[in-house]
PyMOL Python script that loads the backbone (N, CA, C, O; Angstrom):
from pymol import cmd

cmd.read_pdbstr("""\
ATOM      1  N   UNK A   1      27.831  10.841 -11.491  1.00  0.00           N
ATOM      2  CA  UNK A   1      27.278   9.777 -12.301  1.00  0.00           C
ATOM      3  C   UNK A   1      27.221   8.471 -11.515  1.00  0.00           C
ATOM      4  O   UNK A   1      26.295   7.701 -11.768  1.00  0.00           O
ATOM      5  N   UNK A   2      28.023   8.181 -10.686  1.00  0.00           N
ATOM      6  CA  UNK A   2      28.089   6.790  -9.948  1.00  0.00           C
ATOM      7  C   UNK A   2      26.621   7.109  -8.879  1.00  0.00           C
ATOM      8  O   UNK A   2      25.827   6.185  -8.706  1.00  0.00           O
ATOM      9  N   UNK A   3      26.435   8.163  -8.369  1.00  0.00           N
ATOM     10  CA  UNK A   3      25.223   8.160  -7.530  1.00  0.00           C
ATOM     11  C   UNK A   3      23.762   7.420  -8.152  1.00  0.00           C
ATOM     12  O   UNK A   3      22.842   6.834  -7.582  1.00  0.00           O
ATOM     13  N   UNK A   4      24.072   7.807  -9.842  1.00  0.00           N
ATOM     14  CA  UNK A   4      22.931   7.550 -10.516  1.00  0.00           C
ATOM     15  C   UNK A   4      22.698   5.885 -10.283  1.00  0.00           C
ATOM     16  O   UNK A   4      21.541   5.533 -10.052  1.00  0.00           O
ATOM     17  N   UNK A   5      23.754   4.858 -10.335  1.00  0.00           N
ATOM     18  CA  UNK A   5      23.722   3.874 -11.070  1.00  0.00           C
ATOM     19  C   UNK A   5      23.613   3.127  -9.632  1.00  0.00           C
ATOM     20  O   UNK A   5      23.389   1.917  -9.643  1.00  0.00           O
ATOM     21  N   UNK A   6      23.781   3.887  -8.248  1.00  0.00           N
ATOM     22  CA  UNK A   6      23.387   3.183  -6.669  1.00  0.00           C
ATOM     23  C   UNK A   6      22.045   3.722  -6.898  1.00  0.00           C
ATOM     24  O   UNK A   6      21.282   2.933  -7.455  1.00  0.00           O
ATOM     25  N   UNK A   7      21.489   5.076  -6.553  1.00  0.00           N
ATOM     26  CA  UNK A   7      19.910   5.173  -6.650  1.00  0.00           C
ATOM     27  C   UNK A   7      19.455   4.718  -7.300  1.00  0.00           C
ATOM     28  O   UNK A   7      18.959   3.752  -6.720  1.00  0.00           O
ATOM     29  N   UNK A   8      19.060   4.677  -8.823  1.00  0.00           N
ATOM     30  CA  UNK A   8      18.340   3.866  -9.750  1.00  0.00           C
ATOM     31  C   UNK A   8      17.435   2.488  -9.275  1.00  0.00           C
ATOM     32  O   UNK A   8      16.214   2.354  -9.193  1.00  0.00           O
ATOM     33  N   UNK A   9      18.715   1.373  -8.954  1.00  0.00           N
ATOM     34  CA  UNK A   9      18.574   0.236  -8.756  1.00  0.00           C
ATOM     35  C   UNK A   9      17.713   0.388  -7.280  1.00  0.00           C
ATOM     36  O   UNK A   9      16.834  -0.439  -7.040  1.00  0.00           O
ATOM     37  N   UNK A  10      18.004   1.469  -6.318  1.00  0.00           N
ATOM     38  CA  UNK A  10      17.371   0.566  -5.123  1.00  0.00           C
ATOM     39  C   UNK A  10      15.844   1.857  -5.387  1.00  0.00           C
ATOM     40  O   UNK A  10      14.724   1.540  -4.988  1.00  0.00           O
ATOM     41  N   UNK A  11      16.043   2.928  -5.933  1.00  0.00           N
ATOM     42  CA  UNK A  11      14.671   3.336  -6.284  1.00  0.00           C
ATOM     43  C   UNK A  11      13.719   2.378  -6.964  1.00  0.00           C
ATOM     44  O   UNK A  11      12.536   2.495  -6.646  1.00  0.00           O
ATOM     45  N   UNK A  12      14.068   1.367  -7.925  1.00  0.00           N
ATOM     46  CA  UNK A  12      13.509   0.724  -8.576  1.00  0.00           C
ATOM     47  C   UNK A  12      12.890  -1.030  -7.217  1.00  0.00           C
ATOM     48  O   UNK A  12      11.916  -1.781  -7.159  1.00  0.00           O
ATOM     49  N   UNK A  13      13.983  -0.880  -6.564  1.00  0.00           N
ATOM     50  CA  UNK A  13      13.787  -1.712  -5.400  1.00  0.00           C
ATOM     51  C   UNK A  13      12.758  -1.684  -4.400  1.00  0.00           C
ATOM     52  O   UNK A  13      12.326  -2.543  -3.631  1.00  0.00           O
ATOM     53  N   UNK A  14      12.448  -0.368  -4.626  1.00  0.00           N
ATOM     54  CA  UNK A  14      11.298   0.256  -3.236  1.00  0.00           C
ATOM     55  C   UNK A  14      10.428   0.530  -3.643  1.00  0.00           C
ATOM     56  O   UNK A  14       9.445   0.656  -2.913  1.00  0.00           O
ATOM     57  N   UNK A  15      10.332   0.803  -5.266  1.00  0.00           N
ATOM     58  CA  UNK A  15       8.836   0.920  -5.968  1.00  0.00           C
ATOM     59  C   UNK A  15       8.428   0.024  -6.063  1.00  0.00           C
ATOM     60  O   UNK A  15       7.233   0.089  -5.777  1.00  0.00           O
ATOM     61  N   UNK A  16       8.951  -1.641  -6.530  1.00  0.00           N
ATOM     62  CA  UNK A  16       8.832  -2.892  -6.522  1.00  0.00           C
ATOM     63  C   UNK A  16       8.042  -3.489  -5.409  1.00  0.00           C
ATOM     64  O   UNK A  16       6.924  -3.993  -5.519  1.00  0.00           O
ATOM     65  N   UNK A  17       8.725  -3.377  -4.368  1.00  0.00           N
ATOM     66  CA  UNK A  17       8.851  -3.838  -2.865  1.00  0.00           C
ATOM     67  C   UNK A  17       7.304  -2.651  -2.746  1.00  0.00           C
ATOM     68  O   UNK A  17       7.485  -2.433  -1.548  1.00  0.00           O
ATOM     69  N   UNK A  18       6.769  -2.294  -2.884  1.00  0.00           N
ATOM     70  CA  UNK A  18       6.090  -0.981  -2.212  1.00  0.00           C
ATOM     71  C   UNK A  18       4.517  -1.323  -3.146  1.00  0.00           C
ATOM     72  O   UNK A  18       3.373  -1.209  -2.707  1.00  0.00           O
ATOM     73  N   UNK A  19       4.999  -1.812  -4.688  1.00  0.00           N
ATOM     74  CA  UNK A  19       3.688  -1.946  -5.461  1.00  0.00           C
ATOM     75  C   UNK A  19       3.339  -3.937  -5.145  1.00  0.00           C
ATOM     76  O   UNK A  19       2.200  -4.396  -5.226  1.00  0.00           O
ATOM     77  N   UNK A  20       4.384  -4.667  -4.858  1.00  0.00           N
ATOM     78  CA  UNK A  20       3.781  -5.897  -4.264  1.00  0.00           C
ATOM     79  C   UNK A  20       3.308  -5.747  -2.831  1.00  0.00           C
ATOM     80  O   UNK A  20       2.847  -6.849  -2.534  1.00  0.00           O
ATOM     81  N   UNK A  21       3.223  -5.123  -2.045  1.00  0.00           N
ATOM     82  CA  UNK A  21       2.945  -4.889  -0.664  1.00  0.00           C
ATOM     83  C   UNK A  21       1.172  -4.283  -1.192  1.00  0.00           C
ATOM     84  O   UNK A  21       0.130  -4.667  -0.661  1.00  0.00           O
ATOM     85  N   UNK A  22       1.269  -3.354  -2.257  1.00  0.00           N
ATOM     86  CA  UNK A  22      -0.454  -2.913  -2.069  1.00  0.00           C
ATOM     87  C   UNK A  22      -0.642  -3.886  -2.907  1.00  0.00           C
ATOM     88  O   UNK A  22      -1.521  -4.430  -2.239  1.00  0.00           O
ATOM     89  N   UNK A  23      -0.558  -4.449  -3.674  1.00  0.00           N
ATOM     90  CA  UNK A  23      -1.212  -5.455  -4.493  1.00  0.00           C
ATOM     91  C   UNK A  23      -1.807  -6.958  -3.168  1.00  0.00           C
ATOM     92  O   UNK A  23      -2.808  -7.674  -3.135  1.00  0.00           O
ATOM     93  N   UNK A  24      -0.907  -6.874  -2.519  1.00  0.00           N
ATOM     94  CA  UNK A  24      -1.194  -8.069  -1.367  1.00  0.00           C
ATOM     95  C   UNK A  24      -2.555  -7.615  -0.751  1.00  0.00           C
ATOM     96  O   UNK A  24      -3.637  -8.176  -0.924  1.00  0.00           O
ATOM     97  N   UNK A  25      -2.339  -6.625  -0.087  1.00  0.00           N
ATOM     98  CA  UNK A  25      -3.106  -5.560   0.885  1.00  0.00           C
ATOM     99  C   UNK A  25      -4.393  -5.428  -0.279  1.00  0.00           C
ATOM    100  O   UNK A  25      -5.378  -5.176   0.414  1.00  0.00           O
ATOM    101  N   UNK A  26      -4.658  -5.462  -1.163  1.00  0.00           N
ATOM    102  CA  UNK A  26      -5.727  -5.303  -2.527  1.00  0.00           C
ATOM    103  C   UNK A  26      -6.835  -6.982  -2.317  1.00  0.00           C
ATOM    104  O   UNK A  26      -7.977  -7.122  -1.880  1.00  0.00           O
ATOM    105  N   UNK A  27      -5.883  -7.941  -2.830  1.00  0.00           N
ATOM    106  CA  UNK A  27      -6.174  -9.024  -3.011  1.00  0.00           C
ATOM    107  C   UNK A  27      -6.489  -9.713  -1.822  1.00  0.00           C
ATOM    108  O   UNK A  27      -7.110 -10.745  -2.078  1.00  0.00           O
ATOM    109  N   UNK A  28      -6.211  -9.454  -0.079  1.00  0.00           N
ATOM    110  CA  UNK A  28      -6.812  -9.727   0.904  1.00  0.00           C
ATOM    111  C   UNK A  28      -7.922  -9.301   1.219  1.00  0.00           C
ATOM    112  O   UNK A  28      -8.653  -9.974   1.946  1.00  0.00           O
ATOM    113  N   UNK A  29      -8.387  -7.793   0.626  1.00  0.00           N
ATOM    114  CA  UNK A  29      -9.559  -7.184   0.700  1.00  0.00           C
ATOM    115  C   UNK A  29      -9.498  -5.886   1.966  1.00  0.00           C
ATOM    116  O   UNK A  29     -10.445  -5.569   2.685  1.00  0.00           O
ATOM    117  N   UNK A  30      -8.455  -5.427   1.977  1.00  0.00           N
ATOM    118  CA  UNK A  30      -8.371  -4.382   2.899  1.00  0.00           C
ATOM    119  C   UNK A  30      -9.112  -3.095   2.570  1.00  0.00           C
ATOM    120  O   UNK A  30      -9.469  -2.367   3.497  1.00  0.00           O
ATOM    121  N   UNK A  31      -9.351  -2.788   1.377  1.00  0.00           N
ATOM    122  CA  UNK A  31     -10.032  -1.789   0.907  1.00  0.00           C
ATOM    123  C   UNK A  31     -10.889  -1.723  -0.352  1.00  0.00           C
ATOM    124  O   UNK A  31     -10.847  -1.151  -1.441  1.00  0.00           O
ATOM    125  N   UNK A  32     -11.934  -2.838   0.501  1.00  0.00           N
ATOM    126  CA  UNK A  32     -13.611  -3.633   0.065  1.00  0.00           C
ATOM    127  C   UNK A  32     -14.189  -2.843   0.720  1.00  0.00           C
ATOM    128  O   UNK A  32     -14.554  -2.028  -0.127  1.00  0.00           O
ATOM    129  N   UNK A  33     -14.657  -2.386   1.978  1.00  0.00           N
ATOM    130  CA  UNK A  33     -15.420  -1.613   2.495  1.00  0.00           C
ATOM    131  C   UNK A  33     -14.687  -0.202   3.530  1.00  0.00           C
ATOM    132  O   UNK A  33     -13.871  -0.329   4.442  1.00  0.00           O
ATOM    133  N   UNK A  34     -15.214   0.896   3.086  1.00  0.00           N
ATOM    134  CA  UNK A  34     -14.278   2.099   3.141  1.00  0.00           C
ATOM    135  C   UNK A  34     -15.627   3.211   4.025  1.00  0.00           C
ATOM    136  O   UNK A  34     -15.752   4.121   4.844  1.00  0.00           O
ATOM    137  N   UNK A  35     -16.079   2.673   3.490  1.00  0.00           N
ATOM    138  CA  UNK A  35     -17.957   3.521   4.533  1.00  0.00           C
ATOM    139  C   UNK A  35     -18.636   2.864   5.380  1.00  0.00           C
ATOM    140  O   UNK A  35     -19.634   3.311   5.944  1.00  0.00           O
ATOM    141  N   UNK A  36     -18.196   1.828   5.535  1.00  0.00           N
ATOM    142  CA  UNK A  36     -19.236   1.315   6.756  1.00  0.00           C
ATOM    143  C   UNK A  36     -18.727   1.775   7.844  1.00  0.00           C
ATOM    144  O   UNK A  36     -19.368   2.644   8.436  1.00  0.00           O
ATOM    145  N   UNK A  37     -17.109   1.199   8.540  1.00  0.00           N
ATOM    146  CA  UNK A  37     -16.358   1.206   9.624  1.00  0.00           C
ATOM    147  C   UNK A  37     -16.359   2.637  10.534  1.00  0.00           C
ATOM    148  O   UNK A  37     -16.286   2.676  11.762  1.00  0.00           O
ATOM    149  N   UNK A  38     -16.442   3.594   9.786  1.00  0.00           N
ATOM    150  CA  UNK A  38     -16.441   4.824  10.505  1.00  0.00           C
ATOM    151  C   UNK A  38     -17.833   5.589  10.906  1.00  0.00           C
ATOM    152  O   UNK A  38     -18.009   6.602  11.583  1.00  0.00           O
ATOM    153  N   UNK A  39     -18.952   4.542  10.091  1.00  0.00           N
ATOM    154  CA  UNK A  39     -19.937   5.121  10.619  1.00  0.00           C
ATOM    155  C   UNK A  39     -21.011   4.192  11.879  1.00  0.00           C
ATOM    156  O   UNK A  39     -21.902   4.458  12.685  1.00  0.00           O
ATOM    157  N   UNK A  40     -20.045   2.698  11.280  1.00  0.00           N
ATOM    158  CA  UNK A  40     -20.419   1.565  12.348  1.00  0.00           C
ATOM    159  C   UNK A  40     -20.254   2.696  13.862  1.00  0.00           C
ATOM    160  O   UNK A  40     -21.248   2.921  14.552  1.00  0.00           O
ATOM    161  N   UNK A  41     -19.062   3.230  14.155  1.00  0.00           N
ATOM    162  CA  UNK A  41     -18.528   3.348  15.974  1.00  0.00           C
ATOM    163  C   UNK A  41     -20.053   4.238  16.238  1.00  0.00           C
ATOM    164  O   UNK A  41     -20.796   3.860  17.144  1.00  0.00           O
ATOM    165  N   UNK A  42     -20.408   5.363  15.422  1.00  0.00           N
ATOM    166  CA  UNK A  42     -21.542   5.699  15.683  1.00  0.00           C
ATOM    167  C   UNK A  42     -23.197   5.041  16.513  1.00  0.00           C
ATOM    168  O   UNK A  42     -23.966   5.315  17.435  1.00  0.00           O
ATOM    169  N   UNK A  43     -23.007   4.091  15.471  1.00  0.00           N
ATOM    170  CA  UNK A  43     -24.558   3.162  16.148  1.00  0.00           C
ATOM    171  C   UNK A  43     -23.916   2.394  17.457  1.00  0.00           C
ATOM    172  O   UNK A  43     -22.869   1.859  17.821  1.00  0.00           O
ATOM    173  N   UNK A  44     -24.992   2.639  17.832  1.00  0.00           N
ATOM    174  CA  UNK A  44     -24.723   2.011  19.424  1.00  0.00           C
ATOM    175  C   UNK A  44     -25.753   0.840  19.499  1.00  0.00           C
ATOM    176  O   UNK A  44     -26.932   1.188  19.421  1.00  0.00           O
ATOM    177  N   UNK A  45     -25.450  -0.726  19.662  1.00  0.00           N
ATOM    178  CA  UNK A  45     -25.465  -1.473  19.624  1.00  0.00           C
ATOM    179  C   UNK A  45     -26.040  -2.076  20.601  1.00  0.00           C
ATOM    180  O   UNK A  45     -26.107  -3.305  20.614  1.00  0.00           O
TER     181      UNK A  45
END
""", "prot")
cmd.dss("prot")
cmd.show_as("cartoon", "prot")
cmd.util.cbc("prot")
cmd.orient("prot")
C-alpha cells in the first residue's frame, strides 16, 4: 500500500509535466504542417 501513495503522486507528476510540454509544442505550431516537409527534400530546387 505505501508503493501506491509514492507512484500515484509522481505518475500524476509526469502526466502533468508531459501534457504541459505538448500543449507548449501545440501552441508554438510544431504540428501546423505535417505534409509539406517530407515531400519538400524531394523537389530539387
Amino acid at each position: 500500500m505505501n508503493a501506491v501513495f509514492f507512484l500515484l503522486p509522481v505518475a500524476l507528476l509526469l502526466s502533468g509535466t508531459f501534457l504541459v510540454l505538448y500543449l507548449r509544442a501545440v501552441r508554438q505550431g510544431q504540428f501546423d504542417d505535417l505534409d509539406d516537409p517530407p515531400v519538400r527534400i524531394l523537389h530539387d530546387d
